[in-house]
N, CA, C and O of each residue as an XYZ file, in Angstrom:
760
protein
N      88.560     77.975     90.134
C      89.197     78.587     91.287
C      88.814     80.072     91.329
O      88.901     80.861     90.389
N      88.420     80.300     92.442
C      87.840     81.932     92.872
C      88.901     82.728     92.819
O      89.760     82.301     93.590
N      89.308     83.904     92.137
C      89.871     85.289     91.901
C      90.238     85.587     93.545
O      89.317     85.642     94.359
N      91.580     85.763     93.941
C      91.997     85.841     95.541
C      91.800     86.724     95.787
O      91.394     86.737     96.949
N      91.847     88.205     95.117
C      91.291     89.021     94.967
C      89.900     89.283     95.244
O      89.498     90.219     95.935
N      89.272     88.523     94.745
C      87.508     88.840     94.862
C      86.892     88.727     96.451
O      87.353     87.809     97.130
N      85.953     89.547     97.023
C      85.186     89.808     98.141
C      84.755     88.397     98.751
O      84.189     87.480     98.155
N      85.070     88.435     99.792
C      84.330     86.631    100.453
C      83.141     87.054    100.062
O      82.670     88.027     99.472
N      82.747     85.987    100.584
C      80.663     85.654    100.511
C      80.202     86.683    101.655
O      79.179     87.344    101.474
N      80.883     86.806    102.720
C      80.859     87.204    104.196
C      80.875     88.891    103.979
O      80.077     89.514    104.679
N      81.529     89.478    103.272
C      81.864     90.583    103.354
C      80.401     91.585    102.916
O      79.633     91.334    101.987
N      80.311     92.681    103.820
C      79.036     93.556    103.587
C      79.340     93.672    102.246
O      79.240     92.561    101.724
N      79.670     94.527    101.454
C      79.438     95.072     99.751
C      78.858     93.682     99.198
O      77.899     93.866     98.448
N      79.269     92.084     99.420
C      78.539     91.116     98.660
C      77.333     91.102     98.996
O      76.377     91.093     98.221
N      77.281     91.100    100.810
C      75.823     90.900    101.066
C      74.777     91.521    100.581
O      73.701     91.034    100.234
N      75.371     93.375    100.557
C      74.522     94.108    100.213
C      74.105     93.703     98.306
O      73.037     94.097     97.838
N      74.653     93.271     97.839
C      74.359     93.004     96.439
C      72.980     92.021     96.371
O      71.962     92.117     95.685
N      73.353     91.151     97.269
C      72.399     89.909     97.333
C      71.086     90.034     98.008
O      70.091     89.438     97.597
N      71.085     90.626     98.798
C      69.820     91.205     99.780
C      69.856     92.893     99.944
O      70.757     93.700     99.718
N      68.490     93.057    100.430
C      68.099     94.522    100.937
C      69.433     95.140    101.910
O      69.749     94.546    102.941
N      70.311     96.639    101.367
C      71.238     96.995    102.308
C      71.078     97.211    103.094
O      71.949     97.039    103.946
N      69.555     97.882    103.498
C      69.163     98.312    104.794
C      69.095     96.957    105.632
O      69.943     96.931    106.523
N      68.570     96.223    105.582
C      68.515     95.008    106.497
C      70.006     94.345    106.887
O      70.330     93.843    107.963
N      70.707     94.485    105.824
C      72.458     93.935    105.757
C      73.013     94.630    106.433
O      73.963     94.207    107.092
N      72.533     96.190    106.513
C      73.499     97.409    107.443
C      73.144     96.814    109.037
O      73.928     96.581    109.957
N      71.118     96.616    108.956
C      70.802     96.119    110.445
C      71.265     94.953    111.345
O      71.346     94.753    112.557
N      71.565     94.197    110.083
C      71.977     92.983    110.799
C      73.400     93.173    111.185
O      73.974     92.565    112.088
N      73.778     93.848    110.606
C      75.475     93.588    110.987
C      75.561     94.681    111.625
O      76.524     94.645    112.392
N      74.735     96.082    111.680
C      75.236     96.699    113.066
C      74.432     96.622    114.460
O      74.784     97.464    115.287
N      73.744     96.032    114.719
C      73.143     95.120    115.484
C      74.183     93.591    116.070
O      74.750     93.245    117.107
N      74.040     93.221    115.131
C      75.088     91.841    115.785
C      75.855     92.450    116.300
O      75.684     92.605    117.509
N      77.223     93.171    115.577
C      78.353     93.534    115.853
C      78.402     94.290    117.521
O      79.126     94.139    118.505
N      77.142     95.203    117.167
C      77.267     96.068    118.718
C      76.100     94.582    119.942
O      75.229     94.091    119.225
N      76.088     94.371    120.472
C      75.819     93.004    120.906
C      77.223     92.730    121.066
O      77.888     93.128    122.023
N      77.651     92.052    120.121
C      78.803     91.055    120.535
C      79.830     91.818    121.384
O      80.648     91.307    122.149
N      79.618     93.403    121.072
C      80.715     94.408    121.351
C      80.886     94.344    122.907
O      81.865     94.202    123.639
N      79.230     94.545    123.171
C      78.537     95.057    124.676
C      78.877     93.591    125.235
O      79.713     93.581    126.139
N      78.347     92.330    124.826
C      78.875     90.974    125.297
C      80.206     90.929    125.989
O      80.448     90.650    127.163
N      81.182     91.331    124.817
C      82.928     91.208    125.356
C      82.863     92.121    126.637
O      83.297     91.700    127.709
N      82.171     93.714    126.477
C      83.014     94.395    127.681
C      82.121     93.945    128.822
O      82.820     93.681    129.801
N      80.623     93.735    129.083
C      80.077     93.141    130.027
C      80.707     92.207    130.548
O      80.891     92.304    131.761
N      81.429     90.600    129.605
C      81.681     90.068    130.383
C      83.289     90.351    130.995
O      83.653     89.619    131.916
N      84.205     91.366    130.503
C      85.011     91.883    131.353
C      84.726     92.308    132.189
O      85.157     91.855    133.249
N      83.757     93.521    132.180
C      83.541     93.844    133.467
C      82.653     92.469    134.700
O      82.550     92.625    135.917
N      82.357     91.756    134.242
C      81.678     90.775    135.006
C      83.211     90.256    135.454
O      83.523     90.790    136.519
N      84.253     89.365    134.937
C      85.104     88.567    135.160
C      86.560     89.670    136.013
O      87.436     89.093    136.658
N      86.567     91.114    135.862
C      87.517     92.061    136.487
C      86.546     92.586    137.538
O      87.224     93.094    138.431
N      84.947     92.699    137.875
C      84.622     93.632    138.331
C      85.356     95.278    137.998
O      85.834     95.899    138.948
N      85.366     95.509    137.453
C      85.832     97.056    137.022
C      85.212     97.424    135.551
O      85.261     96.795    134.494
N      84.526     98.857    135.930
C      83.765     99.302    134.655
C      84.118     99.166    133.223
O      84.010    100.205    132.572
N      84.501     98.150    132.618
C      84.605     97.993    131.649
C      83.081     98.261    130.209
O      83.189     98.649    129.046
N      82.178     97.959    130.785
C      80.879     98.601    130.033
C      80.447     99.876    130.903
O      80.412     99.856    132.134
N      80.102    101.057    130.066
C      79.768    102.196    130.725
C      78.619    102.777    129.534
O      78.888    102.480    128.370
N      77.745    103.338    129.708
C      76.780    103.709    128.350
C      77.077    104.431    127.763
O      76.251    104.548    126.858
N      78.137    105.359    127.636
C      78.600    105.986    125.881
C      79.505    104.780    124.787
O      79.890    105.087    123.658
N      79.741    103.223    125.502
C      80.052    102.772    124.726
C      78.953    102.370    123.770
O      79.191    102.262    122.567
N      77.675    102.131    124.314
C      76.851    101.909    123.330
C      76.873    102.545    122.300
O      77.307    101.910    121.339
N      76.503    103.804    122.067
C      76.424    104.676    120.971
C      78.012    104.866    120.177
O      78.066    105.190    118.991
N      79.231    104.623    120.986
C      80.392    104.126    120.195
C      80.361    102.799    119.326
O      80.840    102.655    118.201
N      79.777    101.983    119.999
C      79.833    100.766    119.022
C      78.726    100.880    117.987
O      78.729    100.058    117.071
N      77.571    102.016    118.044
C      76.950    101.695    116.636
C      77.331    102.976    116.064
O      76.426    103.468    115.390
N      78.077    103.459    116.110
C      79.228    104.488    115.522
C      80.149    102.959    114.038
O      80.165    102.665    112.843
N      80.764    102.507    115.531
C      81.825    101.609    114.833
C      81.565    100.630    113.349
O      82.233    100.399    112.341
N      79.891    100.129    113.983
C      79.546     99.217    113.122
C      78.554    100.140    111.990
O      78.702     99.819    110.811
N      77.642    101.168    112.264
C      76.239    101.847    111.293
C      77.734    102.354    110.595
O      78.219    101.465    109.895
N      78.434    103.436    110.647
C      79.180    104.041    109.926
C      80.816    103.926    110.264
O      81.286    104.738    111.061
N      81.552    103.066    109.748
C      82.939    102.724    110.340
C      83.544    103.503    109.384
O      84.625    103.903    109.817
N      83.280    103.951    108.099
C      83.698    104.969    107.347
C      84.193    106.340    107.741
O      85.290    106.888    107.630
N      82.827    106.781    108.324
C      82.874    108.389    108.654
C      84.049    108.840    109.842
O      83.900    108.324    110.950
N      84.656    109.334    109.741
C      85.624    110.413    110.926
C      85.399    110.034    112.530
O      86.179    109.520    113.331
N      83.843    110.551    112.706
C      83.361    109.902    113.964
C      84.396    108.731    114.370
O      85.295    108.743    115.211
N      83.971    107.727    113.499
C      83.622    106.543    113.889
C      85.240    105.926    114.119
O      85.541    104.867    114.668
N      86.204    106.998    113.485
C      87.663    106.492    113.045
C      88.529    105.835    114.949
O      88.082    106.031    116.079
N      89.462    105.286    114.640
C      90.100    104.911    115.988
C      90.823    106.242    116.375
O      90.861    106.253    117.606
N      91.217    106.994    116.041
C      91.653    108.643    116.436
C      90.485    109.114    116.719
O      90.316    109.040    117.936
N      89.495    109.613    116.124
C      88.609    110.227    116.875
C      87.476    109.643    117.843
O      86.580    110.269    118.409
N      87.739    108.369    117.878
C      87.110    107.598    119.169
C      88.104    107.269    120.523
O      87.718    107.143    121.685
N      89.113    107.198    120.153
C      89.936    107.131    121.134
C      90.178    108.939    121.790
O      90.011    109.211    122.979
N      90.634    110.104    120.610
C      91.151    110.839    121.402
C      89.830    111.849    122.313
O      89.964    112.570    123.302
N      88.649    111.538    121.532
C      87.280    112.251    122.132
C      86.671    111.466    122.774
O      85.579    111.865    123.177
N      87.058    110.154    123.117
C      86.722    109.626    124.585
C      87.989    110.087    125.838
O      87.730    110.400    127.000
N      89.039    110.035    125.365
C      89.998    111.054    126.252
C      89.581    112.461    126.594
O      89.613    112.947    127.725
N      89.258    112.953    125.688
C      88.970    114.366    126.104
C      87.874    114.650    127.005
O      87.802    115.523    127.869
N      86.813    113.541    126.574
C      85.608    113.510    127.219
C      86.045    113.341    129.325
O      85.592    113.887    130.330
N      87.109    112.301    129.062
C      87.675    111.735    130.290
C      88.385    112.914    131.445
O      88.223    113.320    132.596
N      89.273    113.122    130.234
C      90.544    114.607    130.537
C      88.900    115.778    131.598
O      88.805    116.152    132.767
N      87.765    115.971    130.108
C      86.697    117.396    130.588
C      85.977    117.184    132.003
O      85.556    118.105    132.703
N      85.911    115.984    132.270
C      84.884    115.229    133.094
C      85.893    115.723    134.395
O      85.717    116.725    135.088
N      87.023    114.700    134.520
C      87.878    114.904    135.686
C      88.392    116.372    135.983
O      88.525    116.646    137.175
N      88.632    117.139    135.256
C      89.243    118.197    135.498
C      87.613    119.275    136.145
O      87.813    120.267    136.846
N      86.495    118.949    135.850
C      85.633    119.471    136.213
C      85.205    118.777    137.645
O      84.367    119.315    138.368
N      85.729    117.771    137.930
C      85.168    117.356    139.526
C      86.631    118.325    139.877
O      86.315    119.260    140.613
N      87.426    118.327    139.697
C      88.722    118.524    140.206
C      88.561    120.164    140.349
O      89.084    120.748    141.298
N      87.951    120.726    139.542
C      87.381    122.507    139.998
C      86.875    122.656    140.718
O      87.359    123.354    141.609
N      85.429    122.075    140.882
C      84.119    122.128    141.638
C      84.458    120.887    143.253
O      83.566    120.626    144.060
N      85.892    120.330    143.354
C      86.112    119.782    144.665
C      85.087    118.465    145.212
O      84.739    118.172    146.355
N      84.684    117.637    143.515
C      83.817    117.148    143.721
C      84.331    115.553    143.468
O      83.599    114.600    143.204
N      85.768    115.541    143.621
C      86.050    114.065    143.463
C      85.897    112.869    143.843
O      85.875    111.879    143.112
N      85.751    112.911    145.347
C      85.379    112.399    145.966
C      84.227    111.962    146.730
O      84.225    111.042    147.548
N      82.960    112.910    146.303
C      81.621    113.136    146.235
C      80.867    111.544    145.516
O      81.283    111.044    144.470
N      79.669    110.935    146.383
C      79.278    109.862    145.591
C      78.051    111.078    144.449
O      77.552    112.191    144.623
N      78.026    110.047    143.339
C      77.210    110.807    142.606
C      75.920    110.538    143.327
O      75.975    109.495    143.977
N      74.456    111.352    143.421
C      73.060    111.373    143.824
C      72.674    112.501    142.805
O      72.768    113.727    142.868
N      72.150    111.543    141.728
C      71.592    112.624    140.627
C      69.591    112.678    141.328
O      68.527    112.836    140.730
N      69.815    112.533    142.296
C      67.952    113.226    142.934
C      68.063    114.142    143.971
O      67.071    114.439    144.636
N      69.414    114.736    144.237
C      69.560    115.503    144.648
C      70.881    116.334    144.328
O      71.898    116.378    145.021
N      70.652    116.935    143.209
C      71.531    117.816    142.370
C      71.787    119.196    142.874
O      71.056    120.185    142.818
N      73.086    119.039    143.422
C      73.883    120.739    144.057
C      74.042    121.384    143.165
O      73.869    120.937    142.032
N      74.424    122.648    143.399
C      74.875    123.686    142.544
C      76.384    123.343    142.192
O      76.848    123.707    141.112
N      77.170    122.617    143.142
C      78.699    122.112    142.481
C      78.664    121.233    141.430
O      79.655    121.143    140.705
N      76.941    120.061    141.069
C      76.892    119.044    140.525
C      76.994    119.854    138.738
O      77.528    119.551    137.672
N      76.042    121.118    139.315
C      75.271    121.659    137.446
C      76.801    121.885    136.848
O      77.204    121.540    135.737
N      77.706    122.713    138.128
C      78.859    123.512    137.623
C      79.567    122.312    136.774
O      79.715    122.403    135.555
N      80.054    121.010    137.645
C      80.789    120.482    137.028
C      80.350    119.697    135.720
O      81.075    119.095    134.928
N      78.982    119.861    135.703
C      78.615    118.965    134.191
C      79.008    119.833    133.362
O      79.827    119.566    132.483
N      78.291    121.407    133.581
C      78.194    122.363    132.458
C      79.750    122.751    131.981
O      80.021    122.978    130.802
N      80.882    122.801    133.226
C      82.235    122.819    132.615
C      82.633    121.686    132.044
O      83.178    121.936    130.969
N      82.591    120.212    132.363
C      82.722    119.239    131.381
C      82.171    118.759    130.104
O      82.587    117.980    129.247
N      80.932    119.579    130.264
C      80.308    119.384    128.703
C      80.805    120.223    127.659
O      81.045    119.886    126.500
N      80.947    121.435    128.224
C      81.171    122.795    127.721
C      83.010    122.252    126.982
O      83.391    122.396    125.821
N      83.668    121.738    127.977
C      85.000    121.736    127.625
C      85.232    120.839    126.449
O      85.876    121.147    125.446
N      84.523    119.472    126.725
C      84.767    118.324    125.901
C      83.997    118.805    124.295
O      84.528    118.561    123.212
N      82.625    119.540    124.468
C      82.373    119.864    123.201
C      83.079    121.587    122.659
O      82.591    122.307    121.787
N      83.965    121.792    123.255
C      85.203    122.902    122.692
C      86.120    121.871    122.274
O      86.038    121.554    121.088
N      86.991    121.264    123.000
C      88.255    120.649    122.889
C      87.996    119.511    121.280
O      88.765    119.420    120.323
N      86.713    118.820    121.483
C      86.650    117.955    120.249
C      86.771    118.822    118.865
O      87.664    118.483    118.087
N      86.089    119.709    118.581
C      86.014    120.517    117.704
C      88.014    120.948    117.387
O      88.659    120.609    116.395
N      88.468    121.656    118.453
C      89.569    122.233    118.346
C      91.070    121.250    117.982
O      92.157    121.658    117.572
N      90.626    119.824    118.313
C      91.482    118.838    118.041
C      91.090    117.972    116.974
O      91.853    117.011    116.875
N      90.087    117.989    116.080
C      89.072    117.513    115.387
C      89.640    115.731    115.398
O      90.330    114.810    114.962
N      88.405    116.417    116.527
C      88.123    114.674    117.024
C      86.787    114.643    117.439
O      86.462    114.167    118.527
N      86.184    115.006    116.832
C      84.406    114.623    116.726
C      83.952    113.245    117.280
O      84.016    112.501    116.301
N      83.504    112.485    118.404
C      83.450    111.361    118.717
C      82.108    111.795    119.649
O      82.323    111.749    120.860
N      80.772    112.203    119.246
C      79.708    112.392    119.890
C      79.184    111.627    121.311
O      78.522    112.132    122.218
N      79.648    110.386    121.213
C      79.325    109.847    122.437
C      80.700    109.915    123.759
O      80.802    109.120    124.693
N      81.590    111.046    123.482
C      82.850    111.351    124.657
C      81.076    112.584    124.921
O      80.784    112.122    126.024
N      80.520    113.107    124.786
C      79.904    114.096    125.473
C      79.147    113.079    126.783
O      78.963    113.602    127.882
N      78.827    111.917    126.591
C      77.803    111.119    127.388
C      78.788    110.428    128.358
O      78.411    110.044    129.465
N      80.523    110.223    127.760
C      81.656    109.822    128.674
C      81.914    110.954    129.733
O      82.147    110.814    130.934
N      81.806    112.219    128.929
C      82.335    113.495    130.219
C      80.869    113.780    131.496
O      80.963    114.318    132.599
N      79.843    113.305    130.951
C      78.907    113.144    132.004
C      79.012    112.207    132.903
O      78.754    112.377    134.095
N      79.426    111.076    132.360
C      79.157    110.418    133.484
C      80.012    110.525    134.429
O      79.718    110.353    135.612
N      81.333    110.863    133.949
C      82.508    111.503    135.389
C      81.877    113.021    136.236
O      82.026    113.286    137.429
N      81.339    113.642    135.458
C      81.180    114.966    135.958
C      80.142    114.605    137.349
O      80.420    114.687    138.545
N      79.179    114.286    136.848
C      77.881    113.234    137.750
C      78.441    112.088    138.572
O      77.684    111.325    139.174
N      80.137    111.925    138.610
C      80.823    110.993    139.589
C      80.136    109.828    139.226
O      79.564    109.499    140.266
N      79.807    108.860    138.196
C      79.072    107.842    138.022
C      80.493    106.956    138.251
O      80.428    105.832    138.749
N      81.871    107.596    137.817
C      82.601    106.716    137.219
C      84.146    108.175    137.708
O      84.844    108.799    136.909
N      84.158    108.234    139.067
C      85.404    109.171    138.850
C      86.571    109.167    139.870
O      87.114    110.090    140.477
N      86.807    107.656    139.861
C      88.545    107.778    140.538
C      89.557    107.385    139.288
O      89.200    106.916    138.207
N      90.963    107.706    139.721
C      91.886    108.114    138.421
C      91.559    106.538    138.123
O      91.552    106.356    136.905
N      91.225    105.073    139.029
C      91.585    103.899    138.645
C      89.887    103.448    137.271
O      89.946    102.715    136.284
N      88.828    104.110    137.717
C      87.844    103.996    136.770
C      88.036    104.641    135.384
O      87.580    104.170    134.342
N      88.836    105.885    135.500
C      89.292    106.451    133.924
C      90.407    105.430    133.288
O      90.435    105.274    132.067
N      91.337    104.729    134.156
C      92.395    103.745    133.392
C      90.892    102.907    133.033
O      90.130    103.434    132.224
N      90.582    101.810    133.568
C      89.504    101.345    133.096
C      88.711    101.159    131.800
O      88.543    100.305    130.930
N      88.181    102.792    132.217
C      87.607    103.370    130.698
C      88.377    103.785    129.451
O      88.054    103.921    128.270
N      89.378    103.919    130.052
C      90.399    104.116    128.900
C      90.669    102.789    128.183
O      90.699    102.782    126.952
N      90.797    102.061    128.638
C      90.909    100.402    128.116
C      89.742     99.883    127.885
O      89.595     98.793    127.332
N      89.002    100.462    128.202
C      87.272     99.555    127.475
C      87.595    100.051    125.841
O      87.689     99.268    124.895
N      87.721    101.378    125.772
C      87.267    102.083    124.574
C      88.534    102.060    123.973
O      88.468    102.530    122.837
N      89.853    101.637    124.341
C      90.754    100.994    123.548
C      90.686     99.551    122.798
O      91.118     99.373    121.659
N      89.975     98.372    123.744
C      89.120     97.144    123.510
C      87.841     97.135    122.353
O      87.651     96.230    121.539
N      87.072     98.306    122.491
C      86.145     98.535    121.630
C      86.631     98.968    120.342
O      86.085     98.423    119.383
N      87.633     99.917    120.064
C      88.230    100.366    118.772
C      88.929     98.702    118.080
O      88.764     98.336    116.916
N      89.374     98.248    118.701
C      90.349     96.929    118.520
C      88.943     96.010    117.469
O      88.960     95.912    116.242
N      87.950     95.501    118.321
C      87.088     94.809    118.057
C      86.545     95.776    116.748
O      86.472     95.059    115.750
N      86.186     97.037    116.487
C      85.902     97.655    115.256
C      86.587     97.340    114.393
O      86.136     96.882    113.343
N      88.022     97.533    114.659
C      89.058     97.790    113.318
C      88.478     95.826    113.149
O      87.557     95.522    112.392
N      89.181     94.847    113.936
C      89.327     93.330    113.546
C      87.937     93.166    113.076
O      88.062     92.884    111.884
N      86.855     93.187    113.325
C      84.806     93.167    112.999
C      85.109     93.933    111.203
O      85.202     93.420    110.088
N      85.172     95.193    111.655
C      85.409     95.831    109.762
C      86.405     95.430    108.894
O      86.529     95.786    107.722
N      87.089     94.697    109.497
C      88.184     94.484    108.217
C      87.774     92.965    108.199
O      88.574     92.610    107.334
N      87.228     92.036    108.472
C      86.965     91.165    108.468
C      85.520     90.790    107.360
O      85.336     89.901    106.529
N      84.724     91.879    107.812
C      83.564     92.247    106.751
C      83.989     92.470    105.928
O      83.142     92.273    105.056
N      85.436     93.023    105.221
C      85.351     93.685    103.809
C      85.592     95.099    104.060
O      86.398     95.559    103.251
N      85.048     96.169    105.142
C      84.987     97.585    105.039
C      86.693     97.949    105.145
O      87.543     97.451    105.883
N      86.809     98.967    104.150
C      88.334     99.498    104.870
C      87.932    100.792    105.989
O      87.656    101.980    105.820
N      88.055     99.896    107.225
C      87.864    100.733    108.137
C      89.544    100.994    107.889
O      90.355    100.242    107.348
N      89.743    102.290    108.469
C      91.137    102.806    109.022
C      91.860    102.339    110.700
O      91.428    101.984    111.797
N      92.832    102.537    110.226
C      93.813    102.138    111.379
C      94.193    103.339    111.888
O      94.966    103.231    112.839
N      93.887    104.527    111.550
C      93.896    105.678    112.264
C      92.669    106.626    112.457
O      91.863    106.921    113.340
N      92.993    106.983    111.005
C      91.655    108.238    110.732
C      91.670    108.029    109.161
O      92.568    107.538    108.477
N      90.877    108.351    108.908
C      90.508    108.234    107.094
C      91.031    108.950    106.059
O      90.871    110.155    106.251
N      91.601    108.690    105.026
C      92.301    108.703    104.403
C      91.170    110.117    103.566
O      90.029    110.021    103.113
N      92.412    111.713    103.676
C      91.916    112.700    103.085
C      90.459    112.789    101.477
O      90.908    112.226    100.479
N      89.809    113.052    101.382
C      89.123    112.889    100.299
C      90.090    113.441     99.037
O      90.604    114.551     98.896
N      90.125    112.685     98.488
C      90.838    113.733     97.001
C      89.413    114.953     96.372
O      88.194    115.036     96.224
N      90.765    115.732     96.183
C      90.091    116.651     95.236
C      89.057    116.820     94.039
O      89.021    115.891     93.231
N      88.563    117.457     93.921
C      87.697    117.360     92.735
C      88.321    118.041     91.792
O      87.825    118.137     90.670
């Protein structure tokens, strides 16, 4: 009888024992982001409403390449895709550009303002709330650029990337990783 204790067969740290890690890291952050993009595509296919938007990509191989690191934690993916959301809207909402369809081949001077204040804000605010989540910079573009900017597309997006953290935490703890249920547990001291 197997130790209840001991690592499934399934779990990355066994795999990596048994085969090359690099290929074990590829395969499983590869699958994982796939299956990720699968679920919200086919929400957004079955709601029509943006449920896949392209900073989730680079969130989900956040979730799966490094589910360890800070980045990758459900606090700093959740609150720096907010902020990203919060920098984006509040910059159409300066520049009077809410209601504007986006036409990135013909870029106004209200278009540069509102990227450069939503980029500018979201990469202040992450830092200042330390919530490092690199791909909210590619979320506050695409509102700023109106790809994605009535209040009902930010609920939306707010629930994709609540859906996507969900599928990280259940995907990593299922592998074996102790991903966190918040943010990662302080390093001890040396």
């Amino acid at each position: 009888m197997a130790d209840e204790r001991s690592p499934s067969w399934y779990h990355v740290e066994v795999l990596e024992r048994r085969y090359p890690a690099n290929a074990v890291r590829a395969v499983y952050c590869g699958t994982n982001s796939f299956l990720s993009m699968a679920i919200m595509a086919g929400l957004a296919y079955a709601t029509h409403a943006p449920f896949i938007f392209p900073s989730l990509g680079p969130t989900a191989f956040l979730l799966f390449f490094s589910p360890r690191t800070a980045n990758a934690s459900p606090r700093n993916t959740l609150v720096g895709h907010l902020i990203g959301m919060f920098s984006g809207y509040f910059a159409l909402v300066v520049t009077g550009l809410t209601s504007a369809p986006p036409n990135l081949e013909h870029v106004t001077g209200d278009r540069v303002l509102a990227a450069a204040i939503a980029l500018g804000l979201t990469c202040g605010l992450m830092p200042l709330l330390r919530a490092a989540h690199p791909p909210a910079g590619a979320t506050t573009l695409i509102i700023a650029l109106g790809l994605l900017r009535s209040p009902e597309d930010l609920a939306i997006m707010s629930a994709a990337v609540v859906v996507i953290v969900a599928q990280g935490l259940v995907i990593n703890r299922i592998a074996g990783i102790p991903y966190p249920l918040w943010k990662p547990k302080p390093a001890p001291d040396a």
